[in-house]
C-alpha positions as CSV (number, residue, x, y, z in Angstrom):
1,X,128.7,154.6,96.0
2,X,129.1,158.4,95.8
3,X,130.6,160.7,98.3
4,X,127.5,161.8,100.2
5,X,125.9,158.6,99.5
6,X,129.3,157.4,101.4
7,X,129.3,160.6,104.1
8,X,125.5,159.5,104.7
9,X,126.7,156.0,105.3
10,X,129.6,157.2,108.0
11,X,127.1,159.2,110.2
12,X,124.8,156.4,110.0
13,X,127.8,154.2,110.9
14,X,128.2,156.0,114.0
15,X,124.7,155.6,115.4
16,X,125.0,151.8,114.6
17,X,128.2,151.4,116.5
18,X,127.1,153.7,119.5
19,X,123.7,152.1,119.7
20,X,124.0,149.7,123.3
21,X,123.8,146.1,122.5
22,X,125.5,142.6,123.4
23,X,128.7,143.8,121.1
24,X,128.8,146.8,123.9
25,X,128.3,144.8,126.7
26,X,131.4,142.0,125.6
27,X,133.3,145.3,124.9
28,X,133.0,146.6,128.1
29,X,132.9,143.1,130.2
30,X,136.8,142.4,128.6
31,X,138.4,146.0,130.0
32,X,136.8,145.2,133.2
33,X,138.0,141.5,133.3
34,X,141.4,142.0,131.7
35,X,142.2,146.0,131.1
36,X,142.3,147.9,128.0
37,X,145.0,146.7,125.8
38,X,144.0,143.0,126.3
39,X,140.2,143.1,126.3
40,X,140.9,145.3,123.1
41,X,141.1,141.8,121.5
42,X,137.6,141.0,121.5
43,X,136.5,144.0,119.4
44,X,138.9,142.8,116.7
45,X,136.4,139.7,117.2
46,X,133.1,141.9,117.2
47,X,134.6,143.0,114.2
48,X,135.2,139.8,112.8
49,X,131.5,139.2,113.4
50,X,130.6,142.1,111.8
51,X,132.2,140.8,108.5
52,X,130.6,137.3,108.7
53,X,127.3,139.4,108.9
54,X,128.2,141.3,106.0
55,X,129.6,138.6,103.6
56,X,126.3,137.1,104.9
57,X,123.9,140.1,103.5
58,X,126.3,140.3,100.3
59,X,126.1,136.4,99.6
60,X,122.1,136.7,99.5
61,X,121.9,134.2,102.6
62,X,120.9,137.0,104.9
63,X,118.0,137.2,102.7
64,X,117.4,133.6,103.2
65,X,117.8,134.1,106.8
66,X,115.4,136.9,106.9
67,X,113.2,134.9,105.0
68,X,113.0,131.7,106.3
69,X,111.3,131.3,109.3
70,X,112.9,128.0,110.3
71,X,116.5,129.5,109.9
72,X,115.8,132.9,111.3
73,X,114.9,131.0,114.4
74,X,117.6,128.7,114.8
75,X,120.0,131.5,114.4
76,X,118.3,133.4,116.6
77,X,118.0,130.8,119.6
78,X,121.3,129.8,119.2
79,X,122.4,133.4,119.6
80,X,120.5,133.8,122.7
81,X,122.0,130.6,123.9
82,X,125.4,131.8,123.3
83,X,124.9,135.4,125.6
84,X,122.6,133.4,128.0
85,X,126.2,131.4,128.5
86,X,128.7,134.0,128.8
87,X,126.1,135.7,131.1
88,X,126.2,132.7,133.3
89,X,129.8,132.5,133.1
90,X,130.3,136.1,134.2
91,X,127.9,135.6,137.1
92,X,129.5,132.9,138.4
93,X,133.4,134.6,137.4
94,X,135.8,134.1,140.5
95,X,135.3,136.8,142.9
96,X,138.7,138.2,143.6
97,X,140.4,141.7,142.9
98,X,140.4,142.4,139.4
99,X,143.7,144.4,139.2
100,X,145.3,141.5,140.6
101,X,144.0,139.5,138.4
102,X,145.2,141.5,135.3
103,X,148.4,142.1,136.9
104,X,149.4,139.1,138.2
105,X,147.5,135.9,136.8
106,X,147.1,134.2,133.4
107,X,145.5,135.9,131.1
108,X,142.5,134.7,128.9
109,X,143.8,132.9,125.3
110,X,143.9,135.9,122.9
111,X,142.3,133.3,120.2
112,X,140.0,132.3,122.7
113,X,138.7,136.1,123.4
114,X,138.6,137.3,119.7
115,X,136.5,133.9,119.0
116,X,133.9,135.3,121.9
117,X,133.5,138.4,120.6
118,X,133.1,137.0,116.8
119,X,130.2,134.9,118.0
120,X,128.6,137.6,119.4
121,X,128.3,139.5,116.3
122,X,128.3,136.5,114.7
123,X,125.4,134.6,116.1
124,X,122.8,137.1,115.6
125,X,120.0,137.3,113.2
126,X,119.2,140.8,114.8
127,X,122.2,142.0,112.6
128,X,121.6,140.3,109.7
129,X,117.9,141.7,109.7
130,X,119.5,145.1,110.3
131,X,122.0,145.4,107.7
132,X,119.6,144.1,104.9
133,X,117.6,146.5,106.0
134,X,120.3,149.5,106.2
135,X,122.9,149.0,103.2
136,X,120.4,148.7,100.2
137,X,119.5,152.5,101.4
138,X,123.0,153.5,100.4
139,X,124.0,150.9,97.6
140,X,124.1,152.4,94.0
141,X,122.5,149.6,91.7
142,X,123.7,150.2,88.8
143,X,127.5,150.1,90.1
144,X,129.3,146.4,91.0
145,X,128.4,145.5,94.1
146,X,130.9,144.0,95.6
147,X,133.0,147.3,95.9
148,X,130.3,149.2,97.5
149,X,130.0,146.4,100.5
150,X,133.7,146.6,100.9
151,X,133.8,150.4,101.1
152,X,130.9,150.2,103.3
153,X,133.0,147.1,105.7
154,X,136.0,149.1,105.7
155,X,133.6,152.3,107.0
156,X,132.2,149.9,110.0
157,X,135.2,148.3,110.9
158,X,136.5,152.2,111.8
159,X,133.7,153.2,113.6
160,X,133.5,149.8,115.7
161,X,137.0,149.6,116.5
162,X,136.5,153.2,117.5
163,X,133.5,153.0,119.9
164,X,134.0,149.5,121.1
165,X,137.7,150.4,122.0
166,X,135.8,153.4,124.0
167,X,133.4,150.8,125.8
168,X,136.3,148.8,126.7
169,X,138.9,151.8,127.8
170,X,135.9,153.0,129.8
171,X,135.7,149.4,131.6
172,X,139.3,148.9,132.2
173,X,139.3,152.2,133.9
174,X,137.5,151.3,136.3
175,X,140.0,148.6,137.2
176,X,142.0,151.5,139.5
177,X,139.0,151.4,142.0
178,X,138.4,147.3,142.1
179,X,140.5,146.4,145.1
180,X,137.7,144.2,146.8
181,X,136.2,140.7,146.1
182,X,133.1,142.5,146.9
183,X,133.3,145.3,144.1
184,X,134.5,142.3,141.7
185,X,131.2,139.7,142.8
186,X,128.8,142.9,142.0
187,X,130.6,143.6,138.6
188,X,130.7,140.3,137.5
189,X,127.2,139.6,137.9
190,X,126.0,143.3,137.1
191,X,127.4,142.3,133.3
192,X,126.4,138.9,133.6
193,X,123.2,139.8,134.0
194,X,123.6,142.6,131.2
195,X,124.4,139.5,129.0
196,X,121.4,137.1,129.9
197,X,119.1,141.0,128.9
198,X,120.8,140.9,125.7
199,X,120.0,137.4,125.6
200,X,116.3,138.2,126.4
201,X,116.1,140.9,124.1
202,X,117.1,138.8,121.3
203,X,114.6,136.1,122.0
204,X,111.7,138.7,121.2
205,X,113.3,140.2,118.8
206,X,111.0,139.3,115.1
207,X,111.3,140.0,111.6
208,X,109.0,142.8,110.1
209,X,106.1,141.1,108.0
């Protein structure tokens, strides 16, 4: 991979990050529930995801994903299964003050909270369709491979962390003006419900002929 073919490839890595999706919505649902620094911990899962995805494409199973319809679909459903869940979950999230629950309760298992947000990028054949289609666009074939993924990891683990740390810092700032039950029931459910759409969206999502 050149430089602009790389420079190309880093813009383009910004639009994918940015673009709203489930990763977004998890991002931003952890700073609300648990503030910045600790609902930072499931990007570092998102990202995670993002790997699995990628190792995915690189191994040639994405293709077999993209391919098959019997495995694109179990992927799929099982995704939408997965944020149909947590969007129940968060709907039905205790309705008490979230700064006093950051402050002075338990907080979520980090392993637990880096495993949510790896399923979420995980579990998705939307992504896998997506990067097939995106990284051959910028992979020089007649240079290793291998390298060029990596480079091209490396590029979307910054841009994630970046964005999805903004999603989440955004949330948890709105943690200085939940003092209610109230304004926690209506946030709760707002993202669960932004979960179960994700959810929806997936279940229409469909490969290109």
């Amino acid at each position: 991979m050149n430089g602009s073919a790389w420079l190309a490839f880093f813009v383009a890595s910004w639009a994918i990050s940015i673009s709203p999706g489930a990763g977004a919505v998890a991002a931003m649902s952890a700073g609300l529930n648990h503030g910045f620094r600790r609902g930072y911990l499931t990007t570092v899962g998102l990202v995670l995801g993002i790997w699995t995805q990628l190792v995915v494409v690189a191994m040639g199973l994405g293709a077999v994903v993209a391919a098959s319809s019997t495995a694109f679909q179990l992927v799929k459903w099982a995704g939408v299964a997965y944020l149909v869940y947590l969007g129940v979950q968060q709907w039905r999230a205790p309705a008490q003050p979230l700064v006093v629950a950051v402050e002075g309760c338990p907080q979520a298992d980090a392993r637990r909270m880096i495993a949510r947000g790896w399923m979420v990028n995980a579990v998705n054949p939307k992504g896998t369709v997506f990067l097939l289609a995106v990284l051959p666009q910028f992979l020089d074939l007649s240079a290793s491979l291998w390298p060029q993924y990596l480079i091209m990891g490396l590029t979307l683990t910054f841009t994630d962390l970046v964005v999805m740390g903004g999603y989440t810092g955004l949330a948890a700032g709105l943690l200085r003006t939940l003092q209610s039950p109230a304004h926690s029931r209506l946030l709760n459910r707002a993202f669960g419900a932004l979960f179960i759409a994700a959810g929806a969206v997936l279940s229409v999502f469909r490969r290109e002929a």
